[in-house]
ROKETOR-451784 format. One record per residue (C-alpha): residue number from 1; z negated, x negated, y. Coordinates in nm, 2 decimals, m for minus. Each point is the difference from the previous one (the first is absolute). Example, Ala and Ser with C-alpha at 12.3 -4.5 7.8 and 13.67 -1.06 7.14 Angstrom:
2
   num        Z        X        Y
     1    m0.78    m1.23    m0.45
     2     0.07    m0.14     0.34
REM end
This chain:
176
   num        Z        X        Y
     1     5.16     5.45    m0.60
     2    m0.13    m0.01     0.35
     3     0.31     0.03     0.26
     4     0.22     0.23    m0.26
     5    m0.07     0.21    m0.24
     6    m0.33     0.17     0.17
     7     0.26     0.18     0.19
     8     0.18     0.28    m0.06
     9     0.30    m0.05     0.06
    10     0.00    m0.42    m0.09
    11    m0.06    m0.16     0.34
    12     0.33    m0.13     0.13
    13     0.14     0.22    m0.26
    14     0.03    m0.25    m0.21
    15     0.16    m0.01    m0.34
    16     0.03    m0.28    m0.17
    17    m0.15    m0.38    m0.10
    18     0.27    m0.27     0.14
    19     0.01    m0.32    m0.20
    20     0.11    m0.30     0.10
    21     0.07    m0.33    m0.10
    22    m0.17    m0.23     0.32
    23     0.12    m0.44     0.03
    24    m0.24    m0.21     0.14
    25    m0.04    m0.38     0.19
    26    m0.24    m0.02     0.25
    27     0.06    m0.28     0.21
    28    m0.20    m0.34    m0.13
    29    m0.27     0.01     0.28
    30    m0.15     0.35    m0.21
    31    m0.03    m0.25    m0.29
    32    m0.18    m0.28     0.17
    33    m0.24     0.22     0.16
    34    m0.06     0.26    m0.22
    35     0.04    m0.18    m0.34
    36     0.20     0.30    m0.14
    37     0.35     0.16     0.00
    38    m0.11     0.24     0.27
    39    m0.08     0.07     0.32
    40    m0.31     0.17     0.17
    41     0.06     0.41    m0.07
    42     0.05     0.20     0.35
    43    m0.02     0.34     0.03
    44     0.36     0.17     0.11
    45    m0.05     0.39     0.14
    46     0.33     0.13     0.08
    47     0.20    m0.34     0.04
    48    m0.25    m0.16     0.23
    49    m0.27    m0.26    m0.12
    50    m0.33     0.14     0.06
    51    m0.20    m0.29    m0.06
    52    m0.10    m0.17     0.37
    53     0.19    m0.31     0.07
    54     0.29     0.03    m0.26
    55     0.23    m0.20     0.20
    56    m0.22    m0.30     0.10
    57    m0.22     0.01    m0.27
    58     0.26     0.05    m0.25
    59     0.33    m0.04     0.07
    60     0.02    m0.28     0.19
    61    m0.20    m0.21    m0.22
    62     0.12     0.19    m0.34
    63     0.33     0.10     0.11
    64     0.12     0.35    m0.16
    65    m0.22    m0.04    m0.33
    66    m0.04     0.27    m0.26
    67    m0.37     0.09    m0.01
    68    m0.23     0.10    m0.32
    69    m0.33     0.13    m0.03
    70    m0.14     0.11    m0.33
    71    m0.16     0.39     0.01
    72    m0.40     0.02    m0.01
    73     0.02     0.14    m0.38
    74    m0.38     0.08     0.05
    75     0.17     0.25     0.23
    76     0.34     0.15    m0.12
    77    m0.03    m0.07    m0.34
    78     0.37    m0.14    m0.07
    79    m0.04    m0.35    m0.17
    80     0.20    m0.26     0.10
    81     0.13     0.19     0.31
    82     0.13    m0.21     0.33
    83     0.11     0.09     0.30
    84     0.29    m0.18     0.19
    85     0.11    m0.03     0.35
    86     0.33    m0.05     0.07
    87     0.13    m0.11     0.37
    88     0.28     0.18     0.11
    89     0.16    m0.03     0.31
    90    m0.21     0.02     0.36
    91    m0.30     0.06    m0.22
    92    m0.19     0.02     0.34
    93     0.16     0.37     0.07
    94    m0.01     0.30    m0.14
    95     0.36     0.13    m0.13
    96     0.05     0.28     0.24
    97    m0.06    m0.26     0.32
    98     0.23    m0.33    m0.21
    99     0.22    m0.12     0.23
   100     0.30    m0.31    m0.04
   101    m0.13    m0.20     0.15
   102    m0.34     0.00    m0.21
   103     0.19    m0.02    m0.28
   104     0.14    m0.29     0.09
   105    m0.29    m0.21     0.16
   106    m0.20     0.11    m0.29
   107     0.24    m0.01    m0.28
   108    m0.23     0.08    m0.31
   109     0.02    m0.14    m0.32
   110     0.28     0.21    m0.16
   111     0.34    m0.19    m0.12
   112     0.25     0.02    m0.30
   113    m0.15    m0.30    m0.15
   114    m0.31    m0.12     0.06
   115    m0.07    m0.39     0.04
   116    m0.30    m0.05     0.16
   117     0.08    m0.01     0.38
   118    m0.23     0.13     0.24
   119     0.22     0.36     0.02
   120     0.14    m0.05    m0.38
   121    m0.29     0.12    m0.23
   122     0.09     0.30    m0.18
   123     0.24     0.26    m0.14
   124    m0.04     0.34    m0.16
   125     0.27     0.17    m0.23
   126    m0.03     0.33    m0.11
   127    m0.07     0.00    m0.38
   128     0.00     0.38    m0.09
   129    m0.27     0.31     0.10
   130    m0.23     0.24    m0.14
   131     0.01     0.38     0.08
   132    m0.40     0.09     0.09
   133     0.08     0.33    m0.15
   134     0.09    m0.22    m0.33
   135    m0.31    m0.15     0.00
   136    m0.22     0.28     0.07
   137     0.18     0.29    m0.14
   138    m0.01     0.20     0.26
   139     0.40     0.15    m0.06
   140     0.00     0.15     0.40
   141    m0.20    m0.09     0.28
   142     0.09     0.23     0.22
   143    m0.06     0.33    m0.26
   144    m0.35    m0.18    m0.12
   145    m0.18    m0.04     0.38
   146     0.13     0.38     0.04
   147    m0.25     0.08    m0.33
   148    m0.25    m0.14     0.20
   149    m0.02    m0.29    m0.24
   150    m0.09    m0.39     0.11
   151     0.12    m0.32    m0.23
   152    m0.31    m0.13     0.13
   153    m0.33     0.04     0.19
   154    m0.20    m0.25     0.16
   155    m0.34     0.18    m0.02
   156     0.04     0.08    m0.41
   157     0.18    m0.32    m0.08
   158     0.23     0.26    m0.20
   159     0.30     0.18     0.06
   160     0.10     0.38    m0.01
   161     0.29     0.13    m0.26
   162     0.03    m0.36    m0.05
   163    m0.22    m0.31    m0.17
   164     0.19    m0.30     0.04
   165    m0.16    m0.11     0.29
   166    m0.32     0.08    m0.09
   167    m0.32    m0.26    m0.06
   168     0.12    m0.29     0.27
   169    m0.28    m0.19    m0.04
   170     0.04    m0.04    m0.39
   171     0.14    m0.33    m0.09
   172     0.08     0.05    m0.37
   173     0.18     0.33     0.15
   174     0.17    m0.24     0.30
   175     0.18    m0.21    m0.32
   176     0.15     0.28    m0.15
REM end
């Protein structure tokens, strides 16, 4: 709703809704201090952690551990929504400026098969996608932003030749 669809063309172009399938083991120490299966949620803007400190206040003591936060319903309107962070490698750089030699001093928590280790906590395989012209019927982008129409506006909280994104803050709407 917000980064999107209130453009015309979809911002990044995009097209579709990934899924995946995402393994998880955080490292024992997010257990014992946290007294749950994750680790504190940190905020990832173009492959870099964003969040002041990542490294020392994080990833040494944490290693690489997948992060949750549960969304501010009060907010979004999307029950039971979380957000996760998930430490790639040299999370402390953005991915134009990654280098080898980050990647190897600061490994991330990607592997094949996670276990637990400090750079071992997670892995993500693809589990199928979603077309957003699917979902919100909008048959061709690039024909419906040259009819001057919008999937969805900000300021009316409604879209234009198209409804499917329309009334964000509804929650009963959101479940659908």
């Amino acid at each position: 709703h917000n980064e999107v669809v209130p453009f015309c063309p979809r911002h990044y172009d995009i097209s579709r809704v990934l899924r995946y399938n995402v393994t998880v083991f955080n490292p024992p120490s997010v257990y014992n201090v946290r007294q749950g299966q994750f680790g504190h949620f940190v905020q990832f803007d173009s492959g870099m952690c964003t969040v002041p400190n990542c490294k020392s206040d994080w990833w040494d003591k944490f290693g690489y551990a997948v992060g949750c936060q549960m969304q501010d319903v009060t907010t979004w309107k999307y029950e039971d929504s979380y957000w996760y962070s998930l430490p790639g490698k040299c999370p402390s750089m953005l991915w134009s400026n990654k280098t080898l030699e980050c990647e190897q001093q600061e490994p991330g928590g990607f592997c094949a098969s996670p276990n637990g280790d400090d750079n071992c906590t997670w892995h993500v395989q693809p589990a199928g996608e979603v077309a957003v012209n699917e979902l919100s019927g909008v048959r061709n982008i690039t024909a419906f932003c040259a009819a001057g129409h919008k999937e969805y506006d900000l300021k009316t909280d409604r879209g234009d030749g198209c409804d499917f994104w329309d009334h964000k803050f509804n929650a009963t709407r959101n479940k659908e």
